[in-house]
C-alpha positions, 0 to 999 in steps of 0.5 A: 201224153199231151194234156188237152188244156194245151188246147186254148179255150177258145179253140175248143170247148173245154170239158168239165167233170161234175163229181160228188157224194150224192145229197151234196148239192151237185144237181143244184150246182148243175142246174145254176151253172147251166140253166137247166139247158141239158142233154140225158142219154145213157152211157153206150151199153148201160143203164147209167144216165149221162148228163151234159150241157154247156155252161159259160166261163169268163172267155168262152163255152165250156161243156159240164159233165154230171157224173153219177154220185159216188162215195168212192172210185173204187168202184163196186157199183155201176155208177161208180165205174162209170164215174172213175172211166170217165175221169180217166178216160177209159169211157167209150165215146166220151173224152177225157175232161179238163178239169174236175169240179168237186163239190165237198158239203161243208156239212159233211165235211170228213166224208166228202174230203175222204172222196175228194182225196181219190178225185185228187189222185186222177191227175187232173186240175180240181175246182172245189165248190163248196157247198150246203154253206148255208145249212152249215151256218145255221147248224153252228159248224162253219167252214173258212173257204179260203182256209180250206183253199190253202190246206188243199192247194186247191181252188175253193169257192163256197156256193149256194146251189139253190141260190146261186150264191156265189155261182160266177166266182165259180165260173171263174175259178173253173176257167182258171184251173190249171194246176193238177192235183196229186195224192196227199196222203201216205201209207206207213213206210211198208205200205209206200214201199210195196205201192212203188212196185205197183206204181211202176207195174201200172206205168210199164202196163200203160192201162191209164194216162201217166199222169193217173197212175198213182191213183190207180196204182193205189186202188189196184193195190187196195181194193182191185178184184182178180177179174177187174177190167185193168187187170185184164188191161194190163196182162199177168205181170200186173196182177202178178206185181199187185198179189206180190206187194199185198203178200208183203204188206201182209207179212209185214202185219199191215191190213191194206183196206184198212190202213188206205181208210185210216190214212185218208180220214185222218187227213180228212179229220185233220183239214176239217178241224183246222177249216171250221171256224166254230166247234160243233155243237155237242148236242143233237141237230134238227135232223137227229131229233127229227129222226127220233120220230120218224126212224123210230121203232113203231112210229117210224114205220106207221109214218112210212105207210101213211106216205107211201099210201099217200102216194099210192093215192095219188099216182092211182086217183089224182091222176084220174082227172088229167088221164081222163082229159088226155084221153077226151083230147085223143078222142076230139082229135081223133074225130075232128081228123075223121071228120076232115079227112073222110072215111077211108084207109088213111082216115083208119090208120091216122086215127085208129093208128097213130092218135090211139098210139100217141093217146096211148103214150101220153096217157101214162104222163099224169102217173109218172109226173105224179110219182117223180114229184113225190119222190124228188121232194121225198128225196130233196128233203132226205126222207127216201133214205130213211123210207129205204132203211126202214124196209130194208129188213123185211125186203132182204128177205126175199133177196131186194133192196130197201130201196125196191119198196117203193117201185114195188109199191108204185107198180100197184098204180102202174108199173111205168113209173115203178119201173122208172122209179127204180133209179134210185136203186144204186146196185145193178142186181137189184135194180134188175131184179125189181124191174123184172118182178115190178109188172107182176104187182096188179096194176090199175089197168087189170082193173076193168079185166077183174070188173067185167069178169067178176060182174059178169060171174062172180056170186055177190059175197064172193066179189069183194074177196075174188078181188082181194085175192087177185091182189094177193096173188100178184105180191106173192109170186112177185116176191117168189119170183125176185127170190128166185131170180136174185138165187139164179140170174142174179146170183150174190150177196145181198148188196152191203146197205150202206146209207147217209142220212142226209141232213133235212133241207127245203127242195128248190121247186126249180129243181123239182120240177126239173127232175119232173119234167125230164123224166116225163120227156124221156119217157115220151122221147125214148119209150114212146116212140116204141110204143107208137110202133107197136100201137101201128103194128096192132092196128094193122093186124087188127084191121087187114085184110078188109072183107068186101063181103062183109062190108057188103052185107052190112050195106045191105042191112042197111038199106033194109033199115035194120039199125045202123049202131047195131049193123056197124057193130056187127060189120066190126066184129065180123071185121076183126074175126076175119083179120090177122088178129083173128086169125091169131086167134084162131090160131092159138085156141088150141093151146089156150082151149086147157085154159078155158078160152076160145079164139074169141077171147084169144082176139082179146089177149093179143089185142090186150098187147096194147093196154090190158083194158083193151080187153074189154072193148076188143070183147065188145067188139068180137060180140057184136056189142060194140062201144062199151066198158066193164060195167056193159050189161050187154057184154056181161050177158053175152059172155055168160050165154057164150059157149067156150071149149067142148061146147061148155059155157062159160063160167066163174071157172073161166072168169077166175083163169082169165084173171089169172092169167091177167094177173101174171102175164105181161100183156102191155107193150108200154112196160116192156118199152119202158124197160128197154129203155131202163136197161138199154136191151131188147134182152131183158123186156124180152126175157121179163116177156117170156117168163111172165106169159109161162107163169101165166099160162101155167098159173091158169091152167093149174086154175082151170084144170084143177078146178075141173078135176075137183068137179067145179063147172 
C-alpha cells in the first residue's frame, strides 16, 4: 500500500488528525490553527460530530480533522471507534489522514503518554503539540520539549492554545512530518511471542493498512471482544489465532490487559521522569485544595445545587427578555408583510405559515445559548466533572449517568437544549436513555396549559398543590421510564464512570463563544429546517378547506354592524371547525371522549404539535373568544359553561387529565426535530413519539376514569 504523503502537498491538501484526551487543550489548538473557520456534520450513520476545517502550513492547505477526545483506541465507546476507524482508515467516506497531531498535556503527562503510545502504533507520522505548558510552569512540574522530542523520536513543539504561543512552530513541524512512528514498548518474552502469530494472522487477514497491523494486532490480542467488526473482517482463522495466543499466555501465568498497562506506563513513567525539569511538588495543588470544598461531602453537593439552579434560573427566566423580542419581531414582520402584501392566500401562508415557523425556530435560541454558555464555562473550567461525580451515585440508581443530571435538569426550561446538552454524555446507551426520557421533564411551555386549566377549575388552596404535583409527576415517570428502558432497549451495565478531574483553568472567551454559537447554528440549520416544514403542514391543515359560507355570513354580519373583532373571531372558529385540523378532531373524539375531551379540545392537542402553549390560542379560537392567553377570563368562562362527553360539563376532573395528558405526551414537533438531529434517525423521535402519547393517553384515562368511578364529577 502507497502512503498518500507520496502525493506532494501542493497537489493536493493534506490531511491532518486532531487527537488527544479530552480536557487536553485540543479545541483550543483547533481554534488557533484554524481560525475558528469550520465544518460540523456527523459521521454517516451516528451521532459522533465530525469537525474539519482547513489550516495553512508553510507551502500550502492543509485540512485539519478534530477527532472526538479519546483516553484509549481500544475502543469501548462511540467516540473512541470512530477516533481509531478514522485513523486506520476504516471510516466511510472519510480518508485516511496524513499525519497525526497528538496533543500531550504536559500537566498530565503519564496519561497522555499512555495514549499518545496507541496513536504511535497507527503507522503514521505523529506531530506532538504540547500543551497546558503554561499551567504546568506555574504548578512547578515543567516539561523539556526538546527533551521529550529526543526520548519519543517524534516532532515536539510546546503550545499555548489560548494564546497561540508557539501556533507557527507547529504549523512547521506538521508540514515537515514524515517519519512514521511505531510501537515502543514490549510484552515480556511470552507475551511478544504469542502477538507475533496475531501479527501475521492480521497481516494474512489484510483487515488494516500494512503499516497498522501492530497496532491492531496489539489490541485484537488485549482487549478485542468476539463479536468486534475486525474479527468479523478478517474471518475464523483470526479469531481463532487471537483465542489461541490468549490461552497461551494464560498458561504461561501472564494477565494480558494487565501486563499491556503496566508495559505502556512504565514507559510513560519513564519518559515523564526524565522530561520534567523540576520534581513535582509534594503537597496539594490549587486544584486539590479547591476540590476539598467543592467535592466535599456536604458542602460539595449544597454548592452543586445552588449552580444548577443558577443555571435553571437563567435558561427558565433571563432568556424571557430575548424570547419576548423574538417574538414581537415575528409578530412586526408578520404584519408589516400582511400589510404589503394584501389579504389573500399567499399573505396566509407567508405569514401565518413560514414567519410563525421561523419565529417558532428562533424563538428556542435565547435558551440554548443560554445554557451552552453555562455549560462550556462550567466545563472550561473543569467543574462539570466534578458536578457528574457528585450525581453519580443517586443517578445509577434508576439506570443513568452522572453526567444525565444536568440534561435532565435543563429539560425543566426546555427539553431542546436538554436534549442537546446530552453530548457530554460519552456512552451511547446513556446518552439514548436521557434523550428518550429528557421530554418528560415539564417544560416551561406546559405552563399556560397548567395556568389556564387550573384558573379555570381548580378551587384556590388546591392551585398551588395541583401544580406542584404536575411537576412531580413528570420527574418520577422519567425516572421510571429511563429505569425501564436501560432494563430492556438498552440492556447492560451501567457504563464503568471512569472521570479525570482536570486541573482548574480560566475558559478562553474565544472558545466559549465559539461553542456558543455553533450549537446555536446547528440547531437552526439541521432542527430547524424540520421544524419549518412541519410548522408549513400545520398551517395548511389548520387553514383548508376555506368555506365560502362561512366567509359570507361574517360579511353579512358585518354589514348589519354587529362588531367586527367579535365577527372575525368567529368566522375563525367556524373557519378551523371546518378544516382538516377540525375534521381530525372530530375524528379522534371518539378515542379521546374515555378521556374526558371533545373534538374541540381534540383541535387543541394536534394544534399543540406546533408548540404546547398553542394550546391555548387554538382554544381561543375554536371558542370564538379570539387573541388571547392563560390568563383569558373570557376563555376560562367558556370552558367551565362548555359541555364535554355524555352531555356533562367540564370540570377539574377534566382540567386535571388534560394536564395529565400535557404532562406525558410529546406534543412538540421541535423536540422531536432536535432529537432526529442528535440521533442521526427518524427511529428513534418516532419511537420517543409513540411511547409518550401511549403513557399519556393511558396515564389520563386511569385520571378520568378512576376519578368517575370513585364518584367525582
Amino acid at each position: 500500500m502507497s502512503s498518500p504523503l507520496e502525493t506532494p502537498l501542493s497537489a493536493r491538501p493534506l490531511r491532518v488528525a486532531l487527537a488527544g484526551n479530552p480536557n487536553s487543550g485540543k479545541t483550543s489548538i483547533f481554534n488557533g490553527l484554524t481560525g475558528l473557520r469550520h465544518k460540523v456534520a456527523n459521521y454517516p450513520g451516528v451521532t459522533v460530530e465530525r469537525i474539519e476545517a482547513e489550516m495553512a502550513l508553510p507551502g500550502g492547505r492543509a485540512l485539519l480533522v478534530d477527532l472526538p477526545g479519546c483516553y484509549s483506541l481500544h475502543a469501548r465507546a462511540e467516540d473512541e471507534r470512530i477516533a481509531r476507524d478514522v485513523l486506520l482508515g476504516l471510516e466511510p467516506g472519510v480518508p485516511r489522514p496524513d499525519v497525526i497531531l497528538a496533543v500531550v498535556d504536559a500537566t498530565n503527562l503519564e496519561r497522555n503518554l499512555f495514549f499518545l503510545t496507541q496513536l504511535m502504533e497507527t503507522g503514521m507520522p505523529v506531530c506532538v503539540a504540547l500543551s497546558m505548558v503554561d499551567v504546568a510552569e506555574r504548578s512547578g512540574i515543567p516539561v523539556d520539549a526538546a527533551a521529550l522530542e529526543e526520548a519519543l523520536g517524534l516532532p515536539v513543539v510546546p503550545v499555548v492554545g489560548r494564546t497561540g504561543r508557539n501556533l507557527p512552530a507547529l504549523r512547521e513541524a506538521i508540514a515537515r512530518a514524515r517519519r512514521a512512528a511505531g510501537r515502543t514498548w514490549r510484552f515480556p518474552a511470552a507475551g511478544e511471542e504469542t502477538l507475533a502469530s496475531v501479527r501475521e494472522a492480521v497481516a494474512k487477514a489484510a483487515i488494516v493498512p500494512p503499516e497498522a497491523v501492530e497496532g491492531e494486532a496489539v489490541r485484537l490480542f488485549v482487549d478485542a471482544e468476539d463479536d468486534d467488526p475486525s474479527f468479523a473482517r478478517g474471518g475464523t482463522a483470526l479469531l481463532a489465532a487471537v483465542r489461541d495466543a490468549r490461552a497461551r499466555l494464560a498458561a504461561a501465568g501472564i494477565d494480558r490487559e494487565a501486563a499491556e498497562a503496566e508495559c505502556r506506563y512504565a514507559l510513560s513513567n519513564d519518559v515523564a521522569r526524565r522530561v520534567r525539569r523540576v520534581a513535582p511538588s509534594p503537597g496539594p495543588s490549587r486544584s486539590e485544595r479547591i476540590d476539598r470544598v467543592l467535592t466535599h461531602r456536604v458542602l460539595g453537593p449544597l454548592i452543586y445545587l445552588a449552580i444548577m439552579g443558577l443555571i435553571f434560573q437563567a435558561v427558565y427566566a433571563w432568556a424571557e427578555p430575548f424570547m419576548g423580542w423574538i417574538e414581537a419581531g415575528t409578530g412586526w414582520l408578520g404584519g408589516a408583510v400582511s400589510g404589503l402584501l394584501g389579504p389573500g392566500l399567499l399573505t396566509d401562508l407567508v405569514v401565518d405559515g413560514a414567519i410563525a415557523g421561523a419565529g417558532n425556530i428562533l424563538v428556542f435560541l435565547p435558551q440554548i445559548c443560554l445554557l451552552f454558555l453555562f455549560l462550556t464555562i462550567l466545563d472550561d473550567i473543569g467543574y462539570l466533572s466534578r458536578a457528574a461525580f457528585l450525581v453519580d451515585r443517586v443517578m445509577r440508581g434508576v439506570g443513568l449517568h452522572g453526567k444525565a443530571f444536568i440534561p435532565l435538569m435543563s429539560s425543566f426550561a426546555c427539553a431542546i437544549p436538554g436534549i442537546m446538552a446530552t453530548r457530554t454524555i460519552e456512552s451511547r446507551r446513556d446518552r439514548m436513555v436521557t434523550i428518550l426520557v429528557a421530554p418528560l421533564m415539564s417544560c416551561s411551555a406546559r405552563l399556560p396549559v397548567y395556568a389556564l386549566m387550573i384558573g379555570a377549575f381548580i378551587p384556590e388552596g388546591w392551585q398551588s398543590i395541583t401544580l406542584l404535583s404536575m411537576y412531580a409527576l413528570s420527574v418520577g415517570v422519567a425516572l421510571l421510564a429511563a429505569f425501564v428502558l436501560r432494563k430492556t432497549l438498552f440492556r447492560g451495565e451501567v457504563s464503568t464512570f471512569i472521570l479525570e478531574l482536570p486541573r482548574y483553568k480560566v475558559p478562553s472567551p474565544r472558545d466559549v463563544a465559539r461553542t456558543v454559537y455553533d450549537r446555536g447554528a446547528v440547531f437552526v440549520k439541521q432542527a430547524g429546517t424540520v421544524i419549518l416544514a412541519i410548522s408549513i403542514v400545520l398551517w395548511f391543515l389548520a387553514y383548508f378547506p376555506r368555506s365560502d359560507e362561512v366567509k359570507e355570513r361574517a360579511e353579512a354580519r358585518l354589514a348589519a354592524g354587529e362588531p367586527e373583532e367579535q365577527v372575525r373571531a368567529d368566522e375563525a372558529g367556524e373557519q378551523v371547525r371546518q378544516s382538516f385540523a377540525g375534521r381530525l378532531g372530530r375524528a379522534i373524539e371518539p378515542a379521546i371522549e374515555p378521556l374526558g375531551f371533545d373534538w374541540r379540545i381534540g383541535i387543541g392537542i394536534i394544534s399543540s404539535f406546533a408548540a404546547r402553549e398553542v394550546l391555548v390560542s387554538s382554544l381561543g379560537v375554536v371558542y370564538g373568544v379570539g387573541e388571547v392567553d392563560e390568563t383569558s377570563t373570557a376563555l376560562r368562562d367558556q370552558l367551565r359553561a362548555a359541555e364535554g362527553p355524555g352531555g356533562r360539563r367540564f370540570t377539574w376532573l377534566t382540567a386535571v387529565s388534560l394536564m395529565v395528558f400535557f404532562v406525558l405526551a410529546c406534543q412538540c414537533m421541535s423536540t422531536l426535530a432536535v432529537v432526529k438531529r442528535e440521533t442521526n434517525s427518524w427511529r428513534w423521535p418516532l419511537f420517543m413519539f409513540g411511547y409518550m402519547t401511549v403513557l399519556a393517553y393511558f396515564g389520563s384515562l386511569l385520571v378520568y376514569q378512576g376519578g368517575l368511578a370513585l364518584g367525582f364529577q
